[in-house]
Backbone as CSV, one residue per row, in Angstrom:
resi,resn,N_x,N_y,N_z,CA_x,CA_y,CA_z,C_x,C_y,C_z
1,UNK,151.003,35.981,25.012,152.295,35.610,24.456,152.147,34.301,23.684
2,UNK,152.442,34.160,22.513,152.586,32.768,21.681,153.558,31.546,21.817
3,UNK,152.639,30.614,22.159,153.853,29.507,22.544,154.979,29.673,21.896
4,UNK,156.078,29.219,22.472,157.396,28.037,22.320,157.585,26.977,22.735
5,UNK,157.781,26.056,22.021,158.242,24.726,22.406,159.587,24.586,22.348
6,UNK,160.502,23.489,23.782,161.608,23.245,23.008,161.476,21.788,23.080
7,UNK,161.985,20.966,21.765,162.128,19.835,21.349,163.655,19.337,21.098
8,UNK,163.699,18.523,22.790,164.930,17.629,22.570,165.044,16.606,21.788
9,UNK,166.054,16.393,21.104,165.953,15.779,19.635,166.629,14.334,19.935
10,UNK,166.298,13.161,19.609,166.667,12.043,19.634,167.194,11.151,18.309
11,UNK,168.141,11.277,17.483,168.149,10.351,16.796,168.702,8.927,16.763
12,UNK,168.118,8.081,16.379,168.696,7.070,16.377,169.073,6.383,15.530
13,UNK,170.338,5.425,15.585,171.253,4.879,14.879,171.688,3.353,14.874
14,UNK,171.404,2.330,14.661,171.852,0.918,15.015,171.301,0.407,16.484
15,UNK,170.218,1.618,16.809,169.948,1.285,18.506,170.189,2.036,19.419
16,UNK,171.361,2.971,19.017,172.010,3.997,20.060,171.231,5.516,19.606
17,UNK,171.782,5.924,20.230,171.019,7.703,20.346,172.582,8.000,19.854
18,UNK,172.840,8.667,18.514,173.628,9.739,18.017,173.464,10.951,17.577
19,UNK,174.488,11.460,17.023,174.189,13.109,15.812,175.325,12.956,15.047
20,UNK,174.689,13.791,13.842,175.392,13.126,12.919,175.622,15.194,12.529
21,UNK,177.170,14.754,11.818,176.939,16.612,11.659,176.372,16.624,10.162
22,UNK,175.601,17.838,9.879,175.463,18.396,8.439,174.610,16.943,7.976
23,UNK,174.243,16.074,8.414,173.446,14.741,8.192,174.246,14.172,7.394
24,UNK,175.779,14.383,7.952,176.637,13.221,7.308,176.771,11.923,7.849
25,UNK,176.300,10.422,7.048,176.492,9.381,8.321,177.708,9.296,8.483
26,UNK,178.539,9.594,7.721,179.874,9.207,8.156,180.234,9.936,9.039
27,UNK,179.746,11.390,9.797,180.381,11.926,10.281,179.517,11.542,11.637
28,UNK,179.475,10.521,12.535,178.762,9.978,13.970,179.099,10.115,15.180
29,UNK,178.683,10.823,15.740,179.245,10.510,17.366,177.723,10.140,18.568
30,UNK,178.141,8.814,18.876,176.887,8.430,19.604,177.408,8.961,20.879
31,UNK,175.878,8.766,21.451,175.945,9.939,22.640,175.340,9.242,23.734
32,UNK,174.825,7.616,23.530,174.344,7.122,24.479,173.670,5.952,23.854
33,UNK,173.360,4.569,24.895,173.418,3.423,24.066,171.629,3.189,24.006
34,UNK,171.085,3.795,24.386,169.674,3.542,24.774,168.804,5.094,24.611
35,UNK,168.074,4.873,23.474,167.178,6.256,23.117,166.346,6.183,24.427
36,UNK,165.677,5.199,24.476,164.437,5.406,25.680,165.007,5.956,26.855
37,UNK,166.542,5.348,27.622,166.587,6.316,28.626,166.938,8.043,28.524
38,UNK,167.502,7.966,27.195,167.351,8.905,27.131,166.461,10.114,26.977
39,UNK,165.038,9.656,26.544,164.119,10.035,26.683,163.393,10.336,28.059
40,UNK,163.717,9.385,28.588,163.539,9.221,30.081,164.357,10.610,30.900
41,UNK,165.370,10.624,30.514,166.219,11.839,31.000,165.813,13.079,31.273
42,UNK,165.442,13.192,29.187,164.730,14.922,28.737,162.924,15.079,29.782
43,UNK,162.739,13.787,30.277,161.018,13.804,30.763,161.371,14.210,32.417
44,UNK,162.268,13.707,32.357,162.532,14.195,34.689,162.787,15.744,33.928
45,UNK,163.435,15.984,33.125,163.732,17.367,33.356,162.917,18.748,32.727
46,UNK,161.540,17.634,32.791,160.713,18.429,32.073,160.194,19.037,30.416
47,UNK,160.230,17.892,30.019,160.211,17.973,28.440,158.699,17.575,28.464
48,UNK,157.888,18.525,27.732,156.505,18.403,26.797,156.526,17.219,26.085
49,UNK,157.293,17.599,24.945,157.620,16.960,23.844,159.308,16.387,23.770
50,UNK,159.217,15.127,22.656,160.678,15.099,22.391,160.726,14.455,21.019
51,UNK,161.848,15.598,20.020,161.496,14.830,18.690,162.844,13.646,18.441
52,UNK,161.902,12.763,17.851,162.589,11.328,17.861,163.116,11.358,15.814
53,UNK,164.066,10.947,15.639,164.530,10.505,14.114,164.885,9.115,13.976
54,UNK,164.588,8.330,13.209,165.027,7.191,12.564,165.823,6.948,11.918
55,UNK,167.049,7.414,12.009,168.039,7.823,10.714,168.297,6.509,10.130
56,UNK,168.267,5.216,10.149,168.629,3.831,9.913,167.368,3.941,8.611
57,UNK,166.319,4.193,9.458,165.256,4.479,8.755,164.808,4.916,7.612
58,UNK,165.439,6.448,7.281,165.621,7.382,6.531,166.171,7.228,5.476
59,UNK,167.381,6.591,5.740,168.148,5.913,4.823,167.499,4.832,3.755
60,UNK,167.062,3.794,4.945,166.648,2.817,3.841,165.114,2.827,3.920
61,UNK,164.411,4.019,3.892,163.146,4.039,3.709,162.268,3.074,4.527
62,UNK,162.296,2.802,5.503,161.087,1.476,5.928,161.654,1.577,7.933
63,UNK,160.521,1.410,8.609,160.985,1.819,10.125,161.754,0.762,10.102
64,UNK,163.048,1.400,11.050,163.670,0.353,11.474,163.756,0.683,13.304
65,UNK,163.942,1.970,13.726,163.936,1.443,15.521,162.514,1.776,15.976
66,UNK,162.057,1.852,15.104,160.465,2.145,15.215,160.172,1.540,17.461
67,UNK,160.436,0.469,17.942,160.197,0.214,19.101,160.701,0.966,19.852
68,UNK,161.543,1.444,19.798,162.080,2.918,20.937,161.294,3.837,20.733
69,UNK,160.947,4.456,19.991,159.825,5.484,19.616,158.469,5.082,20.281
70,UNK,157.826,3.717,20.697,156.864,3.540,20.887,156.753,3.699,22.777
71,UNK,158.332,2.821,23.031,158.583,3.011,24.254,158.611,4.409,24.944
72,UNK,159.249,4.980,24.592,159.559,6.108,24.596,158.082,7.247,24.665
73,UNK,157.090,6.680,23.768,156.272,7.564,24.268,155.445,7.188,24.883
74,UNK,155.768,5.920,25.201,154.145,5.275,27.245,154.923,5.841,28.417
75,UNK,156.155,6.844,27.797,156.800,7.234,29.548,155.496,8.572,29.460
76,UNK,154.888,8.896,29.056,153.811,9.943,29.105,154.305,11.476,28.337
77,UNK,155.174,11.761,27.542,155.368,12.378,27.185,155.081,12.544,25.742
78,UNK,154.645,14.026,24.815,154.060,13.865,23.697,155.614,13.417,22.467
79,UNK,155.435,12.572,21.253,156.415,12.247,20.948,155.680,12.629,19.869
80,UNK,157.274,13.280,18.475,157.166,13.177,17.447,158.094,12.809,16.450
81,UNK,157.525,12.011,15.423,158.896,10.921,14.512,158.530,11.176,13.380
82,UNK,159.857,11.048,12.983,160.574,11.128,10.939,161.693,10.279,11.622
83,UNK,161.441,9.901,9.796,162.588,9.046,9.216,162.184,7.639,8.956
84,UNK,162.075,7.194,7.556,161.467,6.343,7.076,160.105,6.036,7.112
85,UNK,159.713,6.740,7.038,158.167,7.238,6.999,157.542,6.955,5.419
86,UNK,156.958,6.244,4.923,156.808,6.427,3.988,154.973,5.612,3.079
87,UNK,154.560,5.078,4.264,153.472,4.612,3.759,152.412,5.006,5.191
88,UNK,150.975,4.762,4.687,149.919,5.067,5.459,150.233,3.671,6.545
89,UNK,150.555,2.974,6.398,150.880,2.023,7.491,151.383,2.237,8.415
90,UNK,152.752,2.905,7.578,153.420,3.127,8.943,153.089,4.172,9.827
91,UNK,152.230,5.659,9.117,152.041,6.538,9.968,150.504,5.684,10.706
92,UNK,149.362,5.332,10.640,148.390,4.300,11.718,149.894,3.780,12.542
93,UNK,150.784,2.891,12.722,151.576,1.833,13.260,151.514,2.797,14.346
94,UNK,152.355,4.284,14.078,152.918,5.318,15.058,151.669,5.208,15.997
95,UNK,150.805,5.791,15.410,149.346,6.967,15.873,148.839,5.867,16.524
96,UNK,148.496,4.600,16.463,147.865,3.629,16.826,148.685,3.346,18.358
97,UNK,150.096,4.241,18.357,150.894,2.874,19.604,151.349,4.311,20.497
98,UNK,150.597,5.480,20.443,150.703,6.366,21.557,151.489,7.348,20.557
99,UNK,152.275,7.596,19.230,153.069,8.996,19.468,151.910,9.977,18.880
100,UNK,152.189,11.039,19.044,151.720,11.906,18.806,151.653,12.604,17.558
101,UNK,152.685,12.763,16.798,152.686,13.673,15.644,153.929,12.401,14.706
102,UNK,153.840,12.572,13.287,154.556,11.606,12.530,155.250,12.890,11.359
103,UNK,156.060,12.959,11.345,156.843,13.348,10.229,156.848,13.192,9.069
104,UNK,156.107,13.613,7.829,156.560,13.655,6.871,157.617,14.285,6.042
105,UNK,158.593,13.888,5.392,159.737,14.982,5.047,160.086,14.353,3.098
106,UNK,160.754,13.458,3.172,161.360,13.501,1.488,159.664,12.645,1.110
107,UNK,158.840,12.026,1.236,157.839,11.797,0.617,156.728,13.342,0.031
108,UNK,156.824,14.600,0.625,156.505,15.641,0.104,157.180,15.768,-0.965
109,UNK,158.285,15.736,-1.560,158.675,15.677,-2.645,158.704,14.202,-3.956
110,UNK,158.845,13.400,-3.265,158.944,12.321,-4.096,157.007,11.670,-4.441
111,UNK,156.294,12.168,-3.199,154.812,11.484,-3.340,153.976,12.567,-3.221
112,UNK,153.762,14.086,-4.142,152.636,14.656,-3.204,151.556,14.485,-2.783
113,UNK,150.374,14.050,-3.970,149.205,13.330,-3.906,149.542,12.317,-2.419
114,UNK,150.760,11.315,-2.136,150.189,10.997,-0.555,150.205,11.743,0.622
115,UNK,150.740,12.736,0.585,151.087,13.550,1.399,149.933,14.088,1.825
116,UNK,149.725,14.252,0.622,147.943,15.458,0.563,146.721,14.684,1.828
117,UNK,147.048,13.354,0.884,146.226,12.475,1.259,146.075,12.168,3.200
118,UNK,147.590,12.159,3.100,147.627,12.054,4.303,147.114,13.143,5.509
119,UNK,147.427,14.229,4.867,147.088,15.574,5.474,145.869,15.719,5.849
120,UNK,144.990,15.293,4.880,143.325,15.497,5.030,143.111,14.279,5.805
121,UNK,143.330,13.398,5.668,142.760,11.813,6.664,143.207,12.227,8.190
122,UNK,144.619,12.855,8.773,145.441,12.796,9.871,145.525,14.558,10.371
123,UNK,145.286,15.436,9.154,145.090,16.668,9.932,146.401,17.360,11.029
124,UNK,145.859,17.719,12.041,147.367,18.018,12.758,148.245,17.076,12.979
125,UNK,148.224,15.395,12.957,149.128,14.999,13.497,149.835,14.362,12.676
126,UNK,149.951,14.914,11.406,150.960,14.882,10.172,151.903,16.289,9.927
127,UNK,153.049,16.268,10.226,153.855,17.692,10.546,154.836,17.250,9.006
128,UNK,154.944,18.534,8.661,155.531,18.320,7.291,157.385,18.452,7.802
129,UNK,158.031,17.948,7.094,159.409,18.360,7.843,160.186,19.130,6.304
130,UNK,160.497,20.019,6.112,161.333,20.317,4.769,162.906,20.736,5.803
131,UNK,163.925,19.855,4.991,165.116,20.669,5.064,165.501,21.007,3.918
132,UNK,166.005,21.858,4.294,167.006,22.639,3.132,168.584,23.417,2.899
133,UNK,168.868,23.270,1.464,170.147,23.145,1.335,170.496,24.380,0.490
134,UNK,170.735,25.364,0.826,170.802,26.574,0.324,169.704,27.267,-0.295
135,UNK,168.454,26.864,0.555,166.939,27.028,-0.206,166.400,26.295,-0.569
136,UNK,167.084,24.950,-1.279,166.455,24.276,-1.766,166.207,23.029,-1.213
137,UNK,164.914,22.336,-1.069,164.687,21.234,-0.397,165.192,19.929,-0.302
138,UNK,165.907,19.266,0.556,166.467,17.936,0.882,165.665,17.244,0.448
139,UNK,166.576,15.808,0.197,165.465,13.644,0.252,165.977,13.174,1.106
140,UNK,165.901,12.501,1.056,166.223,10.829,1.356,167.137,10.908,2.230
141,UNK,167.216,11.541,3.078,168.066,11.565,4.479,169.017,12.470,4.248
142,UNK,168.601,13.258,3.777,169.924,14.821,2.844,170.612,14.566,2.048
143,UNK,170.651,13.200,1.288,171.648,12.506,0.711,171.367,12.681,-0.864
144,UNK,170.245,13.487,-1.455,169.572,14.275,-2.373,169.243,15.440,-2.088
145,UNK,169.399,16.681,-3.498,168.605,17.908,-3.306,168.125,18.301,-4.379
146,UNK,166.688,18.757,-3.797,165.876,18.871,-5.312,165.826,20.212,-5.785
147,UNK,165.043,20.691,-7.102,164.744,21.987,-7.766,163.851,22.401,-7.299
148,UNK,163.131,21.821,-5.754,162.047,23.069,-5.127,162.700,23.390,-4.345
149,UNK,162.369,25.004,-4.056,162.493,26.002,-3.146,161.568,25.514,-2.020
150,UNK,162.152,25.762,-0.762,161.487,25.514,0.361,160.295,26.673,0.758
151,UNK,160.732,28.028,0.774,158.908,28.331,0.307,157.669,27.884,-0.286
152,UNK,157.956,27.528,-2.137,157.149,26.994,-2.756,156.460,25.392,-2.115
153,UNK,157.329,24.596,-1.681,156.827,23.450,-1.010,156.341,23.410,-0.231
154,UNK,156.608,24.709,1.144,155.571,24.908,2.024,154.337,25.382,2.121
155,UNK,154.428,26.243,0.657,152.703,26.795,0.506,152.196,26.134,-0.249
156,UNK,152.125,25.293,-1.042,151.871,24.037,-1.618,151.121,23.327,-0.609
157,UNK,151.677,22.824,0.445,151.470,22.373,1.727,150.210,22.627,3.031
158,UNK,150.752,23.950,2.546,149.886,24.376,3.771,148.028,24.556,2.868
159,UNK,148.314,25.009,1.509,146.931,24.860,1.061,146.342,23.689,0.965
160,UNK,147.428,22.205,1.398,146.606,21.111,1.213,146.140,20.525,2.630
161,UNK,146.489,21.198,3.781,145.807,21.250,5.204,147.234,21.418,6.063
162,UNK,148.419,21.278,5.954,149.505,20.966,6.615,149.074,22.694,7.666
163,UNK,149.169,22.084,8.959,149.557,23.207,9.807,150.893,23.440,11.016
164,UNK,151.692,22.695,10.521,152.571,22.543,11.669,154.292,22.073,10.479
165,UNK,154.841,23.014,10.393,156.319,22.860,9.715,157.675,22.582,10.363
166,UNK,158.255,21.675,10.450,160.100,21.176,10.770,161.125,22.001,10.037
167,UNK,161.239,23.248,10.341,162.513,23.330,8.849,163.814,23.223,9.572
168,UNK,164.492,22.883,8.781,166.210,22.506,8.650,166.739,22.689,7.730
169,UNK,167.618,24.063,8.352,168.962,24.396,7.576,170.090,23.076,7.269
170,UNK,170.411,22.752,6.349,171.270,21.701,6.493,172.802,21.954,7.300
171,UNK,172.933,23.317,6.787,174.014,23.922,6.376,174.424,23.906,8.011
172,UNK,173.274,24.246,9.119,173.561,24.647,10.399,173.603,23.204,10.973
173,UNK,173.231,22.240,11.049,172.722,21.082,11.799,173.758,20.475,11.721
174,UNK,174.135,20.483,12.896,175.592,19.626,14.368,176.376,20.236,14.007
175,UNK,175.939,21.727,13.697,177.291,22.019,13.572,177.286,23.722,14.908
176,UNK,176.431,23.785,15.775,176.724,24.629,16.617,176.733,26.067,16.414
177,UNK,176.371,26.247,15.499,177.098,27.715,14.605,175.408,29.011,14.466
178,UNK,174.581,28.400,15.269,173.053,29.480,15.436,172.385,29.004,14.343
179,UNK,171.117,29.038,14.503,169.641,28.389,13.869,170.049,29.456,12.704
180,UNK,169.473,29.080,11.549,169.012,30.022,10.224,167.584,30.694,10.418
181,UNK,167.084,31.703,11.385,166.181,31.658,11.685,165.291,32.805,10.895
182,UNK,166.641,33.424,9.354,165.807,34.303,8.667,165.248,33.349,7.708
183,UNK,165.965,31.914,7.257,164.925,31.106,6.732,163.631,30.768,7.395
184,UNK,164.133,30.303,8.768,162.866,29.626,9.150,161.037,30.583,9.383
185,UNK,161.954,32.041,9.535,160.830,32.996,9.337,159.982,33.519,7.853
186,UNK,160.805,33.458,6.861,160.551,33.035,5.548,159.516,32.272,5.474
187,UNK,159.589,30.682,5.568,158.959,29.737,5.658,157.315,29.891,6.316
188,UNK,157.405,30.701,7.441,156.411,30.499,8.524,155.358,31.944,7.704
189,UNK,156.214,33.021,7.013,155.699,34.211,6.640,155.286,33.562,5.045
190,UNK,155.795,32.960,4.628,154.954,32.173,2.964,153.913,31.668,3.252
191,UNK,153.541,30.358,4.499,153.112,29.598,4.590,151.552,30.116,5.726
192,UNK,151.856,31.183,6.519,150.865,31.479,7.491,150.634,30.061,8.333
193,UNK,151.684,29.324,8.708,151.533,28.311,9.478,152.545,28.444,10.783
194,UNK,152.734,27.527,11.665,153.810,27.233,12.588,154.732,26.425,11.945
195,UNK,156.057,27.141,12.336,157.395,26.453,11.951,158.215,25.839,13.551
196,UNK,158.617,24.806,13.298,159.669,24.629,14.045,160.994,24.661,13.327
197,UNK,161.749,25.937,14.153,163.256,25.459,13.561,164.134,24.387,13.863
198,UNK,165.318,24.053,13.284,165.910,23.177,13.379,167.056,22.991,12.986
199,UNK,168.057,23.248,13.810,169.285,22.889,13.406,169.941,24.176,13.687
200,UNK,171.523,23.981,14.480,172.195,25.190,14.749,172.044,26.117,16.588
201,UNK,171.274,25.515,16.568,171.114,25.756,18.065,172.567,25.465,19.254
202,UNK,173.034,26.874,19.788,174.104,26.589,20.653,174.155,26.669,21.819
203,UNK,172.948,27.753,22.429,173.081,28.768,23.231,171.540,28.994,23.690
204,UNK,171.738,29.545,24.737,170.559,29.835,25.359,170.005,31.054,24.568
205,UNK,171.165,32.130,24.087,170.827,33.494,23.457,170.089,32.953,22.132
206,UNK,170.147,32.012,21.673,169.567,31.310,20.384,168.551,30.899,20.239
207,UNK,168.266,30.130,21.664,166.830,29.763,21.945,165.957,31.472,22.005
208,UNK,166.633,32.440,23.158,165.762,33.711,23.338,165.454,34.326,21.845
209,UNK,166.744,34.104,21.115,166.555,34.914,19.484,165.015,34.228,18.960
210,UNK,165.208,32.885,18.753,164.195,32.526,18.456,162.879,32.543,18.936
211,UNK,163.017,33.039,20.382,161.183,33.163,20.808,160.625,34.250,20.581
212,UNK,161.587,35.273,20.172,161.312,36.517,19.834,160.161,36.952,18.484
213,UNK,160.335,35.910,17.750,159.716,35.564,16.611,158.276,34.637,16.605
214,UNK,157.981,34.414,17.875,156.910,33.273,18.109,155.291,34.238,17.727
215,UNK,155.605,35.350,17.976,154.449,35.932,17.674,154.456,35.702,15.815
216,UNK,155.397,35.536,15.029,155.561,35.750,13.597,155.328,34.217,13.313
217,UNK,155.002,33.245,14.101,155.070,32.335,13.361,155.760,30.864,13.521
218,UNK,156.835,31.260,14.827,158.529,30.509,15.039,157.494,29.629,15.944
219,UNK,157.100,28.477,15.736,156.348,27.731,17.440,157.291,26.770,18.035
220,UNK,158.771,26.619,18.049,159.756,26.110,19.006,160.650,25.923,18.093
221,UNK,161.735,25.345,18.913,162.856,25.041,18.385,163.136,23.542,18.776
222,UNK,164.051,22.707,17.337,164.465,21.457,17.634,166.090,21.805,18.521
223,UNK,166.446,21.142,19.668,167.567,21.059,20.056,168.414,19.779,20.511
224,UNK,169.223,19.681,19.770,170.238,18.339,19.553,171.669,18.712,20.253
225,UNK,172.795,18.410,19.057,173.885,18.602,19.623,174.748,19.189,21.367
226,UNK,173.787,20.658,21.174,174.123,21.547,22.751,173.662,20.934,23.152
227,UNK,172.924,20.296,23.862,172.291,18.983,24.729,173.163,18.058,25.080
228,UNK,173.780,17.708,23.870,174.706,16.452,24.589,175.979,16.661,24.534
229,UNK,176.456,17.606,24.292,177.860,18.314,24.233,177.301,19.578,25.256
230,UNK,176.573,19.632,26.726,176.609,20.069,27.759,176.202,21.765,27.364
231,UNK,176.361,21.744,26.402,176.230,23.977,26.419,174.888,24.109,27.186
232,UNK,173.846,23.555,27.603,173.022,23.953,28.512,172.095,22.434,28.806
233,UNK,171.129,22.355,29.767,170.730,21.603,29.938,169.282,21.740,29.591
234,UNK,168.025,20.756,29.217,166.921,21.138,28.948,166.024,21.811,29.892
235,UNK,166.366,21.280,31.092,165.703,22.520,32.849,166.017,24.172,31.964
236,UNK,167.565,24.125,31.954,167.822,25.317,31.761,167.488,26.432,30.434
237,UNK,166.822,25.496,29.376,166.551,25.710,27.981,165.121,26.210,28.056
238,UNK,164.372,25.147,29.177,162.723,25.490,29.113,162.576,26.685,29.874
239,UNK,163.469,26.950,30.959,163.376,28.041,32.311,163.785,29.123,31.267
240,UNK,164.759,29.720,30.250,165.089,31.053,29.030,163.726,31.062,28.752
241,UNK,162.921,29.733,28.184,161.824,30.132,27.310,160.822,30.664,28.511
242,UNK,160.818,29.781,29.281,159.388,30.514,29.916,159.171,31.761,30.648
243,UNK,160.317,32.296,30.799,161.041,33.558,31.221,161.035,35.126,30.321
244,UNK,161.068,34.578,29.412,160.754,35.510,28.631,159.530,36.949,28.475
């Protein structure tokens, strides 16, 4: 049977752990004042992994809670970060201080040559992140959308070593309403790589929809919102998957 991962999602905001819907900042509801305990939380209850965002970050291009992310991953759990990501510095800063995997997302479009670059120097632990906005690929914290198709950018990608994909529906993310998971299979069937989906997740039946696909390609799901608006707990998210 082909893995699934599930990845409780952390973003952070001024310090606090929020979600933002559709990656509107204006639209915020924090969910807790401290990412690390919250990290701490998703790890008693059995989390592998937990993906961390910088949204402060994202915004203005350059780490800004970058120290929760570091904390966060000496509790022993594998960690992976986007958002303001944007130079070889900062991905060594990550890799150098325990996380595990670093996010690349609007620098695939705005830098490819570093991307590339990065890909071949860092290998698996450079994960490409594309969201997208009716197909077409997000920037700068969704707050841009460009004229590539999120296929074309992922096979682009994957011929320059990328083996591990983030996709995000924009359209679904905080907003509860089920993963886009005929995109995210798209993506994984262009690319012959692993996708993680992202965004839209409500339900436990959402998580099962999606493992169904793990043989095609699907290697976990990001889960945010249902997490902290109670629709299931991560015990109860990992126990669907491993059940299966």
């Amino acid at each position: 049977m082909a893995a699934f991962t599930v990845y409780p999602a952390i973003d952070m905001r001024g310090g606090k752990c929020v979600r933002l819907l559709q990656g509107d900042y204006s639209k915020e509801t924090v969910y807790g004042d401290s990412p690390v305990a919250m990290a701490e939380q998703f790890v008693a209850q059995g989390a592998e992994w937990i993906h961390m965002v910088d949204l402060d970050g994202a915004k203005e291009g350059r780490r800004v809670n970058d120290r929760f992310v570091i904390e966060a991953a000496r509790l022993g759990v594998n960690v992976q970060v986007g958002g303001g990501i944007r130079t070889e510095e900062d991905i060594v800063h990550y890799l150098e201080n325990g996380v595990a995997r670093v996010i690349l997302g609007s620098a695939a479009i705005s830098d490819p040559p570093f991307v590339k670059k990065m890909l071949q120097t860092y290998g698996r632990r450079i994960v490409i992140g594309i969201d997208a906005r009716d197909g077409f690929v997000a920037t700068e914290g969704w707050l841009a959308t460009s004229n590539v198709k999120a296929e074309e950018l992922g096979r682009m990608l994957a011929e320059a070593g990328a083996e591990t994909f983030i996709f995000t529906d924009i359209a679904t993310d905080g907003t509860l309403s089920g993963p886009n998971i005929a995109a995210a299979v798209r993506l994984a069937e262009a690319t012959g790589k692993e996708v993680i989906a992202s965004g839209g997740v409500s339900s436990l039946d959402d998580l099962r929809a999606l493992c169904q696909y793990a043989g095609q390609g699907i290697g976990g799901a990001i889960v945010g919102k249902a997490l902290y608006t109670n629709q299931f707990t991560l015990a109860e998210a990992l126990k669907a998957v491993n059940e299966r």
